[in-house]
LOFIZA-140163 format. One record per residue: residue in one letter; residue number from 1; x, y, z of N, C-alpha, C in turn. Coordinates in steps of 0.2 Angstrom, whole numbers. Atoms other than C-alpha are relative to their C-alpha. Example, Ala and Ser with C-alpha at 12.3 -4.5 7.8 and 13.67 -1.06 7.14 Angstrom:
<fimars>
> a;1;4;-6;0;62;-22;39;4;6;0
> s;2;-4;-6;-1;68;-5;36;-4;5;3
</fimars>
This chain:
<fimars>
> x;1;-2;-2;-7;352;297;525;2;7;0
> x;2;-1;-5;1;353;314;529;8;0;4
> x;3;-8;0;-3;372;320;533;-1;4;6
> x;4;1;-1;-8;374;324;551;7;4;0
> x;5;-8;-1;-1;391;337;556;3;-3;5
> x;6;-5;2;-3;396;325;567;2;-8;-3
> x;7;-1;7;1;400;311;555;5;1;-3
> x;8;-5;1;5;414;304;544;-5;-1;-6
> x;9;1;3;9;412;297;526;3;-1;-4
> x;10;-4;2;4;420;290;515;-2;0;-6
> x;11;-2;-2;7;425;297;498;1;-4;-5
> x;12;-3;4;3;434;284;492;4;-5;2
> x;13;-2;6;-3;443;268;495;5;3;6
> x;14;-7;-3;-4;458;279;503;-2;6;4
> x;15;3;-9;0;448;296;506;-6;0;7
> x;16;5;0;-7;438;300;522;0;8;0
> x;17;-1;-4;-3;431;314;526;-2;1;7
> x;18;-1;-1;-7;433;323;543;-3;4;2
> x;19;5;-8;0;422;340;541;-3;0;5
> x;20;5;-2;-6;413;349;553;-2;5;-3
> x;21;4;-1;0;399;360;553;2;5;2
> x;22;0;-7;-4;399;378;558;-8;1;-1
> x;23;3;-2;2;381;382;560;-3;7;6
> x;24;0;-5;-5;384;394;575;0;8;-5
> x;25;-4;-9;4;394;409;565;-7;4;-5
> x;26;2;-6;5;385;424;557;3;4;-3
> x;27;-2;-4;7;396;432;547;5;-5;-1
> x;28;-6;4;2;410;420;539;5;9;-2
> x;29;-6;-3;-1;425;430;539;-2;9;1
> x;30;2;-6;-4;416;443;550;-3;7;-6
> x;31;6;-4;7;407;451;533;-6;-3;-2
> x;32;5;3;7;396;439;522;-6;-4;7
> x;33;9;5;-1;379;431;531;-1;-8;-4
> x;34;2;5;1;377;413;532;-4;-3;2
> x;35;7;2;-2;360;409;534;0;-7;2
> x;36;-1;7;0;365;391;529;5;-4;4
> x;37;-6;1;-3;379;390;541;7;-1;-5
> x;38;-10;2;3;400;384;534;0;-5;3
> x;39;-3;7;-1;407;369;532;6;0;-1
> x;40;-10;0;2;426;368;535;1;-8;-2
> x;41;-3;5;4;431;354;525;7;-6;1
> x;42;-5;2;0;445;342;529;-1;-9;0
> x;43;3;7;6;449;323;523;6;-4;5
> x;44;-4;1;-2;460;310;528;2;-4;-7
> x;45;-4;5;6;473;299;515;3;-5;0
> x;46;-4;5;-2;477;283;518;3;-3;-5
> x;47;-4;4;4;491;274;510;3;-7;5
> x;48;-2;4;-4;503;263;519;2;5;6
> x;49;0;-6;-3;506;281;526;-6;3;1
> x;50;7;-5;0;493;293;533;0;5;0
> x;51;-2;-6;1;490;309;530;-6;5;3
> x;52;4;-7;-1;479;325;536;-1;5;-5
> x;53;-1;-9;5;473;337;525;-5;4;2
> x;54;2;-6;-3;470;351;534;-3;0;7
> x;55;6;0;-7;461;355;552;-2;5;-1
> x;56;6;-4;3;447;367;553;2;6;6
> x;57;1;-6;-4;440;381;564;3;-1;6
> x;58;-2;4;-5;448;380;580;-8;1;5
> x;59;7;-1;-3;429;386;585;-5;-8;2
> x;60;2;5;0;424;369;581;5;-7;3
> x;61;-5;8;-3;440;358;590;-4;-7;1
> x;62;3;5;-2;430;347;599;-5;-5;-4
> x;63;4;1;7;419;341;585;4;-4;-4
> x;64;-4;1;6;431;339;572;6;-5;4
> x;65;-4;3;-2;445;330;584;-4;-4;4
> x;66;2;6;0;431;318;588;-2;-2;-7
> x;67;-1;4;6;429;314;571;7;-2;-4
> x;68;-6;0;0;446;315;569;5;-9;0
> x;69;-3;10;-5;451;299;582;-4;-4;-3
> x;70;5;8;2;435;288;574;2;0;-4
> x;71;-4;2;4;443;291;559;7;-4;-1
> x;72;-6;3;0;461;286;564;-1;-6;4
> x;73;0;8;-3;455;271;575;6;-2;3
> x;74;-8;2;-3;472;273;586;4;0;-3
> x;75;-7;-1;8;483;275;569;1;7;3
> x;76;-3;-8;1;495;290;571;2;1;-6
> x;77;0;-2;6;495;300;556;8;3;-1
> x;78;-10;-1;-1;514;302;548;-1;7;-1
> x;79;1;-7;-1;508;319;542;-6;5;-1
> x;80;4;-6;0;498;334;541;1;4;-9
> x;81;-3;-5;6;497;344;524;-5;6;0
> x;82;5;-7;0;491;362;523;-1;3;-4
> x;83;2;-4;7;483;368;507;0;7;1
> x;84;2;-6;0;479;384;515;1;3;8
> x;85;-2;-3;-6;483;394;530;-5;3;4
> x;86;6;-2;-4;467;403;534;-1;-2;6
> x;87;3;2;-4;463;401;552;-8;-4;1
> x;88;4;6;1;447;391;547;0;-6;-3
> x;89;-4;7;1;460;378;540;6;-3;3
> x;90;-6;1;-3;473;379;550;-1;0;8
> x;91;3;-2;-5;465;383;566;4;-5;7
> x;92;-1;3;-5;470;367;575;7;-4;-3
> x;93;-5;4;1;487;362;567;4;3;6
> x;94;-3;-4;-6;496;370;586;-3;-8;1
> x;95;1;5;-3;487;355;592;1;-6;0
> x;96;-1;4;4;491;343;580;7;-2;2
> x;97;-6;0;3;509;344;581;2;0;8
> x;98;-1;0;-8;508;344;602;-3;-6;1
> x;99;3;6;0;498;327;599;1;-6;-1
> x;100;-3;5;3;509;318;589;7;4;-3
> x;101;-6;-1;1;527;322;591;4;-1;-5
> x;102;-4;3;4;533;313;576;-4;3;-7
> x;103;2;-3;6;521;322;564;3;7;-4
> x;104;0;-4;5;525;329;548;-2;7;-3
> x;105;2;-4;4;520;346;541;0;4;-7
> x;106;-1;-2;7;518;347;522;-3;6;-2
> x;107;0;-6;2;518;363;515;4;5;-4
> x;108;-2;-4;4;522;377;503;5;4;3
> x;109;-4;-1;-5;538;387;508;-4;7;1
> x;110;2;-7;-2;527;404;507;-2;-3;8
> x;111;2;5;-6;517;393;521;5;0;6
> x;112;-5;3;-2;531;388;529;2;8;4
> x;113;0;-7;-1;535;408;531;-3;1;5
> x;114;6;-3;-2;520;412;537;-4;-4;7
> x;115;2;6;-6;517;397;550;-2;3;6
> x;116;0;-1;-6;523;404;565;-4;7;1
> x;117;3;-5;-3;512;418;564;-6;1;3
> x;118;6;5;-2;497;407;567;0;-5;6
> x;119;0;4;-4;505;396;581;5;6;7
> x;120;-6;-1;-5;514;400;598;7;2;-1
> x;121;-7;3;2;529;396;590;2;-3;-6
> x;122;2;7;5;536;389;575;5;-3;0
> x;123;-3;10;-1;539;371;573;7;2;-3
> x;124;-8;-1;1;558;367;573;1;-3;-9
> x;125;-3;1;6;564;365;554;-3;-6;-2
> x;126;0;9;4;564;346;554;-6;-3;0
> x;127;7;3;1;544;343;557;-1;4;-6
> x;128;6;-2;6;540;353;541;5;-3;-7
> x;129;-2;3;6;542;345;523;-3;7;-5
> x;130;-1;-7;5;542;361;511;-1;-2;-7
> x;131;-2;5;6;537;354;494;-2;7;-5
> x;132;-1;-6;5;534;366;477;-4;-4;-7
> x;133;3;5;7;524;363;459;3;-6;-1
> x;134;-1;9;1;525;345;454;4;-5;3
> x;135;-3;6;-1;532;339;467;-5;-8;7
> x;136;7;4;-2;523;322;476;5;-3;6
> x;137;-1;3;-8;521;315;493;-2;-6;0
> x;138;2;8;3;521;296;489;-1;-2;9
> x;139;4;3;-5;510;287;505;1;-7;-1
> x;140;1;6;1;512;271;497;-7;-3;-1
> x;141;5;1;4;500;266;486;-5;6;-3
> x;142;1;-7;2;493;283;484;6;6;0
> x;143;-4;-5;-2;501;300;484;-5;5;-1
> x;144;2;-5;2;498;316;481;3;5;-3
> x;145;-3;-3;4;505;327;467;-2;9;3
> x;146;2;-6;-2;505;347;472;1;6;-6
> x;147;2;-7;4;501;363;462;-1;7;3
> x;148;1;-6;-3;504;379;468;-6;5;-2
> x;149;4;-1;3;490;390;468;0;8;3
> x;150;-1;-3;-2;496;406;474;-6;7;-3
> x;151;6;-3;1;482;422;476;-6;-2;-2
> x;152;9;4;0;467;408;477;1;-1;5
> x;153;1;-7;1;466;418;486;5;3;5
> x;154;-3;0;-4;481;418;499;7;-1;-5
> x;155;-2;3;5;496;418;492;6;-8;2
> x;156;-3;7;-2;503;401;500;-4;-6;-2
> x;157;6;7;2;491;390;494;4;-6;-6
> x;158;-2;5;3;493;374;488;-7;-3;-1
> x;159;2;5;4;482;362;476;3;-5;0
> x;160;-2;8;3;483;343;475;-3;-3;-4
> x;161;6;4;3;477;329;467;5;-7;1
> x;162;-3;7;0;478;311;470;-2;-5;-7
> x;163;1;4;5;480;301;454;-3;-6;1
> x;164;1;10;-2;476;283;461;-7;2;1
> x;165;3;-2;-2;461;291;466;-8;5;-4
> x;166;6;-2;4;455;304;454;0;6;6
> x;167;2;-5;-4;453;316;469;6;6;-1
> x;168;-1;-6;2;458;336;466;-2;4;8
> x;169;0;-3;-8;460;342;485;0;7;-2
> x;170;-1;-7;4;457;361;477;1;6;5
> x;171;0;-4;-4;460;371;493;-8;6;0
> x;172;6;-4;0;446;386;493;-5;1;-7
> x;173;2;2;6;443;384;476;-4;-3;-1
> x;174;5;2;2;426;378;471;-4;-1;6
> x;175;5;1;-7;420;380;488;-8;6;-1
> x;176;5;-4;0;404;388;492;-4;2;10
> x;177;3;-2;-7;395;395;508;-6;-5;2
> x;178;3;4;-2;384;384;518;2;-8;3
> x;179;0;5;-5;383;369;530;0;-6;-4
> x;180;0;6;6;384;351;521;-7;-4;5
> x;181;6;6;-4;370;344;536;-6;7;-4
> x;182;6;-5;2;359;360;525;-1;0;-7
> x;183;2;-1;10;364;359;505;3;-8;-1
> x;184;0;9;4;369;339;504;8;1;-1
> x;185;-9;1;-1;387;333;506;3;0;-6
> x;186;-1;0;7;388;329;487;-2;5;-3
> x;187;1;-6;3;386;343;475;-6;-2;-3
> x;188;9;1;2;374;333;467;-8;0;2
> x;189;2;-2;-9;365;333;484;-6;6;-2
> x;190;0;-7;1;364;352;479;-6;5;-3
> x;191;4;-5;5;350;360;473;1;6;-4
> x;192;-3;-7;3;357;376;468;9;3;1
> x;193;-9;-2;-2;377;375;471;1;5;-4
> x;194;-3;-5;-1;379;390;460;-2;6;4
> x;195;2;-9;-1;368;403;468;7;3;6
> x;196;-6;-2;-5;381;402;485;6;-1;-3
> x;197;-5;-1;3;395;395;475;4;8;-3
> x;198;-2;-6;5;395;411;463;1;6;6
> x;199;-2;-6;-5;392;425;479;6;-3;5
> x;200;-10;4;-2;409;414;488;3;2;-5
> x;201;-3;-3;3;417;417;472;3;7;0
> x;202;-2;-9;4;417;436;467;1;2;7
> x;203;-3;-5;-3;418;441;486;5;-3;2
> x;204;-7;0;-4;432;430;493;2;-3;-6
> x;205;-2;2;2;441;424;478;2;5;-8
> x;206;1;-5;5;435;437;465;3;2;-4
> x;207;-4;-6;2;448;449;463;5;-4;-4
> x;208;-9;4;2;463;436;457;-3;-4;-4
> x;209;3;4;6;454;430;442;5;-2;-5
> x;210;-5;1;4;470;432;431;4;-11;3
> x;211;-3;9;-3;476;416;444;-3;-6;0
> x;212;4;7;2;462;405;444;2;-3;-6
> x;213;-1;1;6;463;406;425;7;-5;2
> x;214;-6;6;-1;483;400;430;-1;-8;3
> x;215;-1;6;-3;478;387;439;-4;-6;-4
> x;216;6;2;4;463;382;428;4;-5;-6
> x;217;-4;4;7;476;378;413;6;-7;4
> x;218;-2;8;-3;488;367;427;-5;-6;0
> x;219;6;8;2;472;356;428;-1;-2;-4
> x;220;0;3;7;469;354;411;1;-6;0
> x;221;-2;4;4;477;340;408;-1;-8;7
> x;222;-2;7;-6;473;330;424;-7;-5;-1
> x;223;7;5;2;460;315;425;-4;2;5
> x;224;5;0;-7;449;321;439;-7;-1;1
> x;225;7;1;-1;434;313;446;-7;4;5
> x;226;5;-3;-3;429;321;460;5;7;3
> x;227;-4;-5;-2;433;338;468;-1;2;8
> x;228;3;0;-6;435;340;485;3;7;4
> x;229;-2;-8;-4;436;359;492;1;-1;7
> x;230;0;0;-7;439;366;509;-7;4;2
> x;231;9;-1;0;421;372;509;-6;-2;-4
> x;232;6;0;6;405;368;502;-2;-9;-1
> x;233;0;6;1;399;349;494;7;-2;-2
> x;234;-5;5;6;412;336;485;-4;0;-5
> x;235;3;2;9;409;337;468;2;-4;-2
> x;236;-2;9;3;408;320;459;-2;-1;-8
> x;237;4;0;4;396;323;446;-3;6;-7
> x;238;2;-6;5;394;334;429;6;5;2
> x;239;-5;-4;-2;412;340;432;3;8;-3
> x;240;0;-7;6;412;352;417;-6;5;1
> x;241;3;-8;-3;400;363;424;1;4;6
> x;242;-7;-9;-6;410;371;438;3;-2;-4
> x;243;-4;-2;4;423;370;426;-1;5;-4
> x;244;2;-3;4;415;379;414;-1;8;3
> x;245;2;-4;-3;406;390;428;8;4;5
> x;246;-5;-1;-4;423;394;437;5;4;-6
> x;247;-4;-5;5;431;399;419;-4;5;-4
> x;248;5;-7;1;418;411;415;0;7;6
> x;249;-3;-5;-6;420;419;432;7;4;-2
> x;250;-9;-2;-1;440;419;432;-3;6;-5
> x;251;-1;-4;7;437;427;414;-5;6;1
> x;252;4;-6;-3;426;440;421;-6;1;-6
> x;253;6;-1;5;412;435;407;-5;0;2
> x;254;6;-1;-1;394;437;406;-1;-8;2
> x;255;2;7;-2;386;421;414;-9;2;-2
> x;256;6;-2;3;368;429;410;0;6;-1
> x;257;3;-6;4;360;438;400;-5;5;2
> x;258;2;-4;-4;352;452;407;3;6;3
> x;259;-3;-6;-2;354;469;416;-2;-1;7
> x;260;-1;0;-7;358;472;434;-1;6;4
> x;261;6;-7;-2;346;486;443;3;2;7
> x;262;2;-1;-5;353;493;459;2;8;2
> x;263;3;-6;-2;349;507;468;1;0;7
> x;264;-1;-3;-9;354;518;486;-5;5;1
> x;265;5;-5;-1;339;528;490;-1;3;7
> x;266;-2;0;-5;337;538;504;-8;2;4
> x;267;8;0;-3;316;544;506;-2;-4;-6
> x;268;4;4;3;310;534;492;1;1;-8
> x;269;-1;-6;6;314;547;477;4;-5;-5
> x;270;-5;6;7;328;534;468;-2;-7;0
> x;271;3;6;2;319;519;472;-5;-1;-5
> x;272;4;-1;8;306;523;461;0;0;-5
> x;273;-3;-1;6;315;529;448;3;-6;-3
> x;274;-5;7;1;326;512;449;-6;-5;-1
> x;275;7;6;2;309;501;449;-4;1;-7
> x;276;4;0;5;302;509;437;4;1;-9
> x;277;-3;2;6;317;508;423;1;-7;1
> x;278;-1;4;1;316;491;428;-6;-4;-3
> x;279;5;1;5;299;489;421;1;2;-5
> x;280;-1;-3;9;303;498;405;5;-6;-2
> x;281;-1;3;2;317;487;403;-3;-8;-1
> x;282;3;6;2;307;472;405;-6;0;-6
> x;283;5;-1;8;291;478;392;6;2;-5
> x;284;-4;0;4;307;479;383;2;-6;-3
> x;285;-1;8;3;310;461;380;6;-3;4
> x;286;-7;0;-5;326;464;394;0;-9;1
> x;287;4;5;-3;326;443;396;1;-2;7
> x;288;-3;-1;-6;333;446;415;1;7;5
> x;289;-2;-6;-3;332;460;427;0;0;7
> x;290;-3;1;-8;339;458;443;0;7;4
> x;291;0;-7;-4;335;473;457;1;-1;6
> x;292;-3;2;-5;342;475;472;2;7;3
> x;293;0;-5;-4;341;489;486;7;-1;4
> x;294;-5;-2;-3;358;494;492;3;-1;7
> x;295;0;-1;-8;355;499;508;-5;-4;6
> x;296;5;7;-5;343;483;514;3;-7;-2
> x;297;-4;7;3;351;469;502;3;0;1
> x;298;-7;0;-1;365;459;505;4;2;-2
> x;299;-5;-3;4;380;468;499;3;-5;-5
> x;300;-6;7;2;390;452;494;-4;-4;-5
> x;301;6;2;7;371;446;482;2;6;-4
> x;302;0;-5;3;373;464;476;7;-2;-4
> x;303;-7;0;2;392;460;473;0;-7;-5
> x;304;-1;7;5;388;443;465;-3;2;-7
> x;305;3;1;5;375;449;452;3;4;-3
> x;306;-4;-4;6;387;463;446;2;-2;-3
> x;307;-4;4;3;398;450;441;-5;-5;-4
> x;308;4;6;2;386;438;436;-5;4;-8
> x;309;3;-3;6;377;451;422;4;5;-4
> x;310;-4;-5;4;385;461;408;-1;6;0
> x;311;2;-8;-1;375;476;410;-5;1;8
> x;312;0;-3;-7;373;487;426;-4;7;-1
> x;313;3;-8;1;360;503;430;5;1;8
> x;314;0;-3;-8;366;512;447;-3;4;0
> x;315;6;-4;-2;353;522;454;0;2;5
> x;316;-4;-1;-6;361;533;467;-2;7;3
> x;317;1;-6;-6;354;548;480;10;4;-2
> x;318;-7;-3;0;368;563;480;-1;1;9
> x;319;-2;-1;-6;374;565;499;5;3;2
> x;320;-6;-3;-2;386;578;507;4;2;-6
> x;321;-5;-1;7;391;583;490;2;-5;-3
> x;322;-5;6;3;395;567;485;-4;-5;0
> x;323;7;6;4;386;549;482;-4;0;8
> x;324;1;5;-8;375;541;498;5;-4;-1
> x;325;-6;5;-3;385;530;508;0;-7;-2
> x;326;2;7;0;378;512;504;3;1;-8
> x;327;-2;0;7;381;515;483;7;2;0
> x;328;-5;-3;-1;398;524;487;6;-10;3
> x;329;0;8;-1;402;505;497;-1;-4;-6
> x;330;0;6;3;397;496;486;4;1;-7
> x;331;-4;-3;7;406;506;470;7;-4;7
> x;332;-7;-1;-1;422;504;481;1;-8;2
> x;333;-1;9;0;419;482;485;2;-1;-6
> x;334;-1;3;6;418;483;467;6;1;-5
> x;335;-7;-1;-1;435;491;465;3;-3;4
> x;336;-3;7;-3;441;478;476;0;-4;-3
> x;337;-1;9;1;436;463;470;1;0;-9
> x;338;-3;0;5;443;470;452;-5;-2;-5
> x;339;8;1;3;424;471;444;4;5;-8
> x;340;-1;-2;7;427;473;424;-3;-3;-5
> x;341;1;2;5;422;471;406;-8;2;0
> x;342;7;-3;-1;406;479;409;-3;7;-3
> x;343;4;-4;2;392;490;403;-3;3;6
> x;344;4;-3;-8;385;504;417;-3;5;-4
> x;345;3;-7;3;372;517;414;-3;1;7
> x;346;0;-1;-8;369;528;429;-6;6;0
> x;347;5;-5;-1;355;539;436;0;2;8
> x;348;-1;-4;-7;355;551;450;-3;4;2
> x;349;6;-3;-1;345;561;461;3;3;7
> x;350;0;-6;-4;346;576;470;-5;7;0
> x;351;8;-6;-3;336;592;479;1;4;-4
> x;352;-2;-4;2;346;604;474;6;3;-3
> x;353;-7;1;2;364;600;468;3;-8;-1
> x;354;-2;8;1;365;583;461;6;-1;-2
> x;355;-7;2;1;383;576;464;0;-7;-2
> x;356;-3;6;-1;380;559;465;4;-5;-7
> x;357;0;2;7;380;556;446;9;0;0
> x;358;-7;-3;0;401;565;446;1;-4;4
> x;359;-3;5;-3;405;552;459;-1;-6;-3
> x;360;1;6;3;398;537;452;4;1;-8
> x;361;-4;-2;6;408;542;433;8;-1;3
> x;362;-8;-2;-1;425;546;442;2;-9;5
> x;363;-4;7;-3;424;528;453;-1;-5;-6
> x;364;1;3;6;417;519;437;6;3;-4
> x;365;-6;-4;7;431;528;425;8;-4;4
> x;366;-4;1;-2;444;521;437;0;-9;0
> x;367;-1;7;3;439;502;434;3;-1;-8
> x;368;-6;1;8;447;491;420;-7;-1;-7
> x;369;2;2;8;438;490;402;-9;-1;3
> x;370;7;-2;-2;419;499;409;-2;4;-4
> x;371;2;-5;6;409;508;396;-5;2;5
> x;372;5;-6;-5;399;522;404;-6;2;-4
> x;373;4;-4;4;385;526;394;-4;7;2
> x;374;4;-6;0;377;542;392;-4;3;-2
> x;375;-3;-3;-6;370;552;398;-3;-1;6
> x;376;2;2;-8;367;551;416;-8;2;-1
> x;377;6;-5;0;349;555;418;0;1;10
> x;378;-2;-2;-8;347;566;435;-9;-1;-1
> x;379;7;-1;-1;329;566;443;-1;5;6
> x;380;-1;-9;-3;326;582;455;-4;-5;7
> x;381;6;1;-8;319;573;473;-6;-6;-3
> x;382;4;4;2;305;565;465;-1;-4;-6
> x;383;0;-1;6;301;556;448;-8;3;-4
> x;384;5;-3;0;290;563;439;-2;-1;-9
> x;385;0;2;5;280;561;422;5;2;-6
> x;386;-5;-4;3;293;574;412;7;-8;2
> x;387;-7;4;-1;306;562;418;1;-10;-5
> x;388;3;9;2;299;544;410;4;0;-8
> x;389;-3;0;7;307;548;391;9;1;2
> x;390;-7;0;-1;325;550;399;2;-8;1
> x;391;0;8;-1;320;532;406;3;-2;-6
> x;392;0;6;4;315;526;393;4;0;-6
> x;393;-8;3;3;329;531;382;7;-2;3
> x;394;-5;2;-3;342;526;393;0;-7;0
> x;395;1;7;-2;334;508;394;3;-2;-7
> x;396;1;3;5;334;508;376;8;0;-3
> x;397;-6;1;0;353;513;377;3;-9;2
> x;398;-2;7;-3;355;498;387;3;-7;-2
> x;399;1;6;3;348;485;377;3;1;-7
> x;400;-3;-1;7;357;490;361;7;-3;0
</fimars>
């Protein structure tokens, strides 16, 4: 049965989801392109108690608060709990809390801080429950043990996990981009979870790789069956490959082997030169070569495969004294989202004063543990046969 965004489902004897569908939005968080649309994620917990984890976009209320009531069948929920504050989690907890006077607000004290910056007004003291590392929300028969998960990627963030269950409520964490009525509600569903998994990763979570790693060692030690993010599928199956694929990330490792080609051109002049060392590296034996134009590609694929390869060419036009704009951007994402442990070998092109090589060295020289190799090969406007032995020892740098 294909999954519909206006359905429930149930997870588990105790576990319901509640999720809605975003296949309206084009840009999630007003940058990244979702072809596939977004899934805001949230669950309900029944015990002798019931619980909400989380509401979604308020773009989607109507939606989500009719699957909401088919899920509660007249039950009023004792509480709400909010792994994460973003307004595509939190969106509809004002409403919540206008709909059921006696409801609870379980959350982190940073949370708690930060509430009333999201609602009208904040809730008076005694609707919210404040909880902290290892402490548990017993529902009767179930609970939920909590882990703080501060900078994934917010730093109020809370992680759960239900023992009796097995279920790992991971807030943003192992989410990925895309609709679940488009890549399959289950991960195993999934044809390809990491290619959107991994472009999710490095642009919203990226940077705070030291944290995941913290959080990655809190889990260790738990039994967890399935994982159930605030986007993306429920993961049930083959758990140690996002495991795996998440602690390679955090650790800012190679995931393949291969070089990563991209280039900002502006009449055609550094596109060439970019295409055409990407052929020498493959008659090279290169066993992956990933290329990617700057200024057409999506930036956020562009920002995935830097992280995802060990080694990088940039192949950059000089502009105004300085880089073009599109490779300047994406040098500076890549200084945002804390891009390191890498190999770069750079090429530039200019009329008659090539700078762009001297910009591309001083933003690379300012990342953490980046080997620069040398030397830069410049090309004059065009490329030209005179220019092919610079290539082709620059490739030959590469692969060494």
């Amino acid at each position: 049965m294909i999954f519909s965004q206006n359905m429930t489902r149930n997870i588990s004897q105790s576990t319901r989801y509640i999720g809605v569908d975003d296949l309206d939005l084009d840009l999630f968080e007003s940058q990244y392109i979702i072809p596939e649309g977004m899934a805001y994620n949230s669950y309900i917990l029944e015990g002798e108690k019931l619980a909400v984890l989380d509401t979604v976009d308020a773009r989607k209320a109507d939606l989500w608060e009719k699957n909401l009531n088919e899920a509660l069948a007249g039950r009023k929920p004792d509480y709400l709990v909010v792994h994460h504050l973003e307004p595509d989690h939190s969106g509809l907890v004002g409403r919540m809390l206008e709909e059921w006077p006696d409801l609870k607000v379980v959350l982190s004290a940073k949370a708690a801080q930060m509430l009333g910056q999201f609602l009208p007004e904040t809730p008076d003291a005694e609707r919210l429950v404040i909880v902290k590392e290892g402490d548990v929300l017993d529902l009767g028969g179930v609970s939920l043990r909590f882990f703080a998960a501060p900078m994934v990627h917010w730093p109020e963030v809370l992680v759960s996990f239900c023992p009796e269950e097995g279920i790992l409520f991971s807030a943003d964490a192992f989410g990925k981009f895309g609709a679940l009525s488009q890549c399959g509600f289950w991960g195993d569903e999934d044809g390809d979870w990491a290619c959107e998994g991994r472009r999710y990763y490095f642009n919203i979570v990226g940077k705070y790789g030291v944290q995941v790693q913290m959080l990655l060692r809190k889990l260790s030690g738990l039994d967890v069956k399935v994982i159930a993010p605030l986007h993306g599928p429920v993961l049930r199956q083959d758990l140690g490959q996002y495991l795996d694929l998440y602690q390679t990330w955090s650790a800012y490792g190679v995931e393949t082997e291969g070089v990563f080609v991209a280039y900002a051109s502006i009449h055609g002049g550094t596109a060439e030169a970019a295409e055409k060392l990407a052929g020498i590296l493959r008659e090279k034996g290169c066993p992956k070569v990933a290329v990617s134009d700057l200024t057409r590609d999506d930036m956020a694929e562009a920002v995935e495969d830097a992280f995802r390869y060990g080694k990088m060419v940039l192949c950059a036009a000089s502009y105004d004294a300085g880089l073009f704009t599109p490779a300047y951007n994406f040098l500076h994402t890549l200084q945002m989202k804390g891009w390191q442990k890498r190999r770069v070998a750079l090429v530039e092109n200019g009329s008659w004063a090539p700078s762009a090589g001297r910009v591309m060295k001083e933003m690379f020289s300012a990342m953490k543990d980046v080997d620069i190799l040398e030397p830069v090969v410049t090309i004059k406007s065009r490329l030209k046969p005179a220019d092919i032995p610079a290539l082709e020892t620059l490739a030959e740098a590469i692969l060494t």
